[in-house]
C-alpha positions as CSV (number, residue, x, y, z in Angstrom):
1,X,-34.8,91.7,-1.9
2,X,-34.4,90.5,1.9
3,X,-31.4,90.5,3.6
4,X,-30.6,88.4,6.8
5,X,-29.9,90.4,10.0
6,X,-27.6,87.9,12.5
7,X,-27.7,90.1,15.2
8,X,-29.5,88.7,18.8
9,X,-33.3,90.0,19.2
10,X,-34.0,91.5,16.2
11,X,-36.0,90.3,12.6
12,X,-34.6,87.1,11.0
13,X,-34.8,89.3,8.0
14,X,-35.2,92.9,6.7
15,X,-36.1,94.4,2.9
16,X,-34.1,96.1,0.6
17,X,-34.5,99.7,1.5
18,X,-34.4,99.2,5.2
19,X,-32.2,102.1,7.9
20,X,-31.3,100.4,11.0
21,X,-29.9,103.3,13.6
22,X,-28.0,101.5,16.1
23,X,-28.2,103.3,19.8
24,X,-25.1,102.6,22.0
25,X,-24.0,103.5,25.1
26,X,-20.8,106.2,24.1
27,X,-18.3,103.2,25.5
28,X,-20.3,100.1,23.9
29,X,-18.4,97.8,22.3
30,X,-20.1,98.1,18.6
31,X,-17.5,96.4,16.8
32,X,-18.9,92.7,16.8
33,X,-22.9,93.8,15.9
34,X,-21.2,96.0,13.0
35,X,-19.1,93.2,11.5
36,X,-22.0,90.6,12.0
37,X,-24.3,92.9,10.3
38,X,-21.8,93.7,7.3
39,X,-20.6,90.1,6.4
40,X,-23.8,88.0,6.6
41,X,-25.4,87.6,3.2
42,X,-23.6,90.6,1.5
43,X,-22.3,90.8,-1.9
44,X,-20.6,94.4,-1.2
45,X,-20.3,96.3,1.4
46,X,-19.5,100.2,2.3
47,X,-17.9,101.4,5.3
48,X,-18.1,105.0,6.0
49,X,-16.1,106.1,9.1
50,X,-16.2,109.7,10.6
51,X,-14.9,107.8,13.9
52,X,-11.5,105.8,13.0
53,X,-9.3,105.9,9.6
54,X,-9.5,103.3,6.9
55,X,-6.4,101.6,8.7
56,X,-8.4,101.0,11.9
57,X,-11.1,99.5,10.0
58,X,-9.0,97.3,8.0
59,X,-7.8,96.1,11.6
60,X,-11.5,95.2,12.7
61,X,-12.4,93.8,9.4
62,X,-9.4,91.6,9.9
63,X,-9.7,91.1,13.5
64,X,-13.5,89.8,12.9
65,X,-12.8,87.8,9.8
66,X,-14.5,89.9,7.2
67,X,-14.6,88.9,3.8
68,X,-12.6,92.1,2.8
69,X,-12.2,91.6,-0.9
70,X,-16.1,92.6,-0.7
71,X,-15.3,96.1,1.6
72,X,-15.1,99.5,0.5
73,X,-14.3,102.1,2.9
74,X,-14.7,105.7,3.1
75,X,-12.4,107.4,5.3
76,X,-13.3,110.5,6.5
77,X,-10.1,111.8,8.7
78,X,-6.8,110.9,7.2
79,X,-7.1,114.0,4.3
80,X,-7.9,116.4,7.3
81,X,-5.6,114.5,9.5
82,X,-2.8,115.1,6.8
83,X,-2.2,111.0,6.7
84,X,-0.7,109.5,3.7
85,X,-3.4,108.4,1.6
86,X,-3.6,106.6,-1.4
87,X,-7.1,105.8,-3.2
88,X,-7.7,101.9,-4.1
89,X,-10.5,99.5,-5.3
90,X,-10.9,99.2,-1.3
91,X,-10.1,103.0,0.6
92,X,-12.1,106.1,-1.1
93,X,-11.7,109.4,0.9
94,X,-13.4,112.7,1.6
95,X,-11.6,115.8,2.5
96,X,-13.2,115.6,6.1
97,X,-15.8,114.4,8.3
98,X,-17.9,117.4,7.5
99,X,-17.8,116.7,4.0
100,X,-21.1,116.1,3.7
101,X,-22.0,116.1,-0.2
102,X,-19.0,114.4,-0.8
103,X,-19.7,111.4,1.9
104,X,-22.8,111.3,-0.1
105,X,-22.0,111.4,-3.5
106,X,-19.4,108.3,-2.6
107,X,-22.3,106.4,-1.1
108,X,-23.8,107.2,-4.3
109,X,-21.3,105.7,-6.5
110,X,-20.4,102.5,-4.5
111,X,-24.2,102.0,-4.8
112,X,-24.5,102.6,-8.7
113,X,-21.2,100.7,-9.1
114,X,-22.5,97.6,-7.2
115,X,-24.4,94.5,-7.9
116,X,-26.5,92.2,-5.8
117,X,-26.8,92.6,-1.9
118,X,-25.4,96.2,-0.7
119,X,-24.8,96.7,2.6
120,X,-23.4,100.1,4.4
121,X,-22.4,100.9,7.8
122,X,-22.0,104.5,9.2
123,X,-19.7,104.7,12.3
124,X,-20.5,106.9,13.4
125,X,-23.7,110.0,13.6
126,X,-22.3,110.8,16.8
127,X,-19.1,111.7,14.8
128,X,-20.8,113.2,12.0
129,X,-23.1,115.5,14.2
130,X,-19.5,116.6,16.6
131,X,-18.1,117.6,12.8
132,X,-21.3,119.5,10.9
133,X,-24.0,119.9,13.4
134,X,-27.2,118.3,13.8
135,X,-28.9,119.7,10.9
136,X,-26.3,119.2,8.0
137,X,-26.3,115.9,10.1
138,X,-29.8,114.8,9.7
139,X,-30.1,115.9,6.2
140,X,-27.1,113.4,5.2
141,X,-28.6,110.5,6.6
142,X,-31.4,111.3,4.7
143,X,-30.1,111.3,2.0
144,X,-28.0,108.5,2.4
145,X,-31.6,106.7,3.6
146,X,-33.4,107.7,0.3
147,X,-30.0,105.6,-1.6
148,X,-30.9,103.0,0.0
149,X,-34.3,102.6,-0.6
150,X,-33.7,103.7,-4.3
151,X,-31.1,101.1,-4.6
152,X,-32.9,98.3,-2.3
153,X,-29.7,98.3,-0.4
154,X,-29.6,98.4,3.6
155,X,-27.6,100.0,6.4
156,X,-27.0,100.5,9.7
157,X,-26.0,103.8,11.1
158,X,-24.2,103.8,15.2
159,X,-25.4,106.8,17.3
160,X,-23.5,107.0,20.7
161,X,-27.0,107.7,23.1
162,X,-25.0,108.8,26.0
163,X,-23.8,112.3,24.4
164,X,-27.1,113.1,23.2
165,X,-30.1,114.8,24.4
166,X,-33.1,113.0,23.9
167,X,-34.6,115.3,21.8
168,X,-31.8,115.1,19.4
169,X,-32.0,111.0,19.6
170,X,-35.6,110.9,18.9
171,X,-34.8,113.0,15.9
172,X,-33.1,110.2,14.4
173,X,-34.7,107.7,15.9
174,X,-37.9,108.8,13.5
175,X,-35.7,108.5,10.5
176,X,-35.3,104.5,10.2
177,X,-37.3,101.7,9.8
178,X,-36.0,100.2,12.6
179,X,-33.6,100.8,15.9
180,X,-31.3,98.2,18.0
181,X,-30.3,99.5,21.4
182,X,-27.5,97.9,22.9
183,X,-26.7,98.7,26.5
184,X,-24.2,99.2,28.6
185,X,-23.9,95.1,29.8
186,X,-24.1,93.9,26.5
187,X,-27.9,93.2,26.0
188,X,-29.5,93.6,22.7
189,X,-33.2,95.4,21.8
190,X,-34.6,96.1,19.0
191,X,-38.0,98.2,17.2
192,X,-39.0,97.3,13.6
């Protein structure tokens, strides 16, 4: 299955399967290539956040007019955060951002309980790395990686490059099929 990618200097199109690692500068404004990527040509989509509640993202859903009767989110924080949370068709949760099998297993079920084009968006690595550690981080986008192939879905993953080392970008980096950089003035590269 293709899917069309609307974001500036990249492919018209990706397959089914396909890990895009978005690399931003820690303040880059990620919010407008996120929604872009999540409501064009998308039947469902997923939205795990380690970075903001499920509140916040409703807001930028909203705020970018995205379809949101398509949107699932997984909220990472509010259980820690001790937030009043109630689970819907639209807002799962984990018990924290360093719930690691659990962000999986719920990228797992959104995937088997889906039809036709699946997208997810992970905002952020950054976050998840801060919470678990590299490691536990690496291995989780793995796995989440090997869903999507095995469910010819797609996704796009936001690493902050600024509060990185290298090393520990390029680690990553080697993980997906393909990387967008966006820079500090707003200009968009990408590697497929």
């Amino acid at each position: 299955m293709e899917y069309t990618l609307a974001i500036d200097n990249t492919p018209d199109t990706v397959e089914g399967g396909t890990g895009i690692l978005l690399l931003h500068p820690s303040t880059g404004a990620t919010d407008r290539l996120d929604t872009d990527f999540l409501s064009t040509d998308t039947d469902a989509m997923l939205v795990i956040s380690t970075r903001t509640t499920a509140r916040e993202v409703e807001q930028k859903l909203e705020y970018y007019e995205v379809d949101e009767s398509k949107a699932t989110i997984l909220d990472t924080l509010s259980v820690e955060r001790g937030y009043t949370r109630r689970q819907s068709d639209g807002v799962k949760y984990v018990s924290a951002p360093d719930d690691l099998e659990g962000i999986v297993e719920s990228t797992r079920t959104f995937l088997e309980n889906h039809e036709g084009k699946l997208r997810i968006s992970f905002d952020s690595v950054t976050e998840l790395i801060y919470y678990a550690d590299e490691e536990r981080a690496l291995s989780a986008v793995a796995d989440i990686l090997d869903l999507l192939e095995e469910y010819d879905a797609v996704g796009m993953f936001h690493l902050a490059q600024g509060v990185h080392d290298a090393e520990t970008v390029e680690r990553f980096r080697e993980e997906f099929d393909g990387v967008i950089e966006l820079t500090e003035d707003g200009t968009i590269s990408s590697e497929f």
